[in-house]
PLY file of the C-alpha trace (Angstrom):
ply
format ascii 1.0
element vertex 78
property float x
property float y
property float z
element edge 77
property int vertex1
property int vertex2
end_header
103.89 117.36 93.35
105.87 120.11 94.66
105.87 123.52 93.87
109.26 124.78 93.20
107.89 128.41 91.57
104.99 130.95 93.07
101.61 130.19 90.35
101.05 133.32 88.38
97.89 134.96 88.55
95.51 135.09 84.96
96.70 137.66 82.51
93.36 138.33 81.72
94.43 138.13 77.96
96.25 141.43 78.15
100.07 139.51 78.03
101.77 135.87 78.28
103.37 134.95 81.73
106.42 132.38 82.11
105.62 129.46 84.78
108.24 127.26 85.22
109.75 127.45 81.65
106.15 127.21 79.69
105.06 130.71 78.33
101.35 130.99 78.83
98.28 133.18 78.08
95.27 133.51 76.13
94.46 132.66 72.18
91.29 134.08 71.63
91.09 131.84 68.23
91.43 128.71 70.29
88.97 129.35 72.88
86.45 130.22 69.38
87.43 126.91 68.02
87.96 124.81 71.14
86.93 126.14 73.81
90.30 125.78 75.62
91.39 129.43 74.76
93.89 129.39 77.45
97.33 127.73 76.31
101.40 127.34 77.53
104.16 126.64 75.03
107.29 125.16 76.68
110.20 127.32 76.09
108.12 129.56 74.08
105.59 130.22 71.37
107.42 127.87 68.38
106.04 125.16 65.75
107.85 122.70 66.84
107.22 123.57 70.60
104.97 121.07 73.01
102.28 122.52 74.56
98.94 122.37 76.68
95.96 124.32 76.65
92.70 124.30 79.41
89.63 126.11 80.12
90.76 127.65 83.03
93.85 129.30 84.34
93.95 126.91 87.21
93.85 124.01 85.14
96.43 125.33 82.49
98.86 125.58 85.20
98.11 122.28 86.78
98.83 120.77 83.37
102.40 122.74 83.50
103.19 120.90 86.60
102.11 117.71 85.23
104.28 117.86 82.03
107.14 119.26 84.68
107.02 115.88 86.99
106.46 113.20 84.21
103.31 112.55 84.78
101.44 113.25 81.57
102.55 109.91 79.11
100.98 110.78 76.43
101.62 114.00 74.16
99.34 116.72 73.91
100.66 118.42 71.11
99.46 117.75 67.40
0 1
1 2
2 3
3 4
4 5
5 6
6 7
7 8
8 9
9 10
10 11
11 12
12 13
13 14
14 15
15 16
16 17
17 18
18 19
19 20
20 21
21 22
22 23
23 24
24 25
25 26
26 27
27 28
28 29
29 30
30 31
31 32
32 33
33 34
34 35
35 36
36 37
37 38
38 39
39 40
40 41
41 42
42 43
43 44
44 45
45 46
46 47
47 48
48 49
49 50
50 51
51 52
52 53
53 54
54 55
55 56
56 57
57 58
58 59
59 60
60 61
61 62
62 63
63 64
64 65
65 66
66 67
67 68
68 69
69 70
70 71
71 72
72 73
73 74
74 75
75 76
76 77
């Protein structure tokens, strides 16, 4: 994996960040329901858009890079 943009650091929940074409940030109804509260849209919050969400900030952003080189096969949204 290379790293072709710096990793932002955790919102907090107080705005959405862009990494590498993904807006991400916080969904305090998500982490109620699932746990996974933090969550990146590609291209941007949309119905229709794919997305990932994790636990941790970390982890949401390592799932970014995934989806970025190929290497998740199967989809993760709904």
């Amino acid at each position: 994996m290379v790293d072709n943009e710096a990793k932002p650091p955790d919102p907090n929940g107080e705005a959405v960040v862009w990494y590498r074409g993904w807006e991400a940030g916080y969904e305090w109804q998500r982490e109620y329901y699932t746990g996974e509260g933090l969550t990146a849209y590609r291209g941007g919050c949309d119905l229709e858009a794919r997305y990932v969400s994790a636990a941790t900030w970390s982890g949401l952003l390592a799932l970014v890079d995934d989806e970025m080189e190929g290497e998740v096969t199967e989809p993760v949204t709904k």
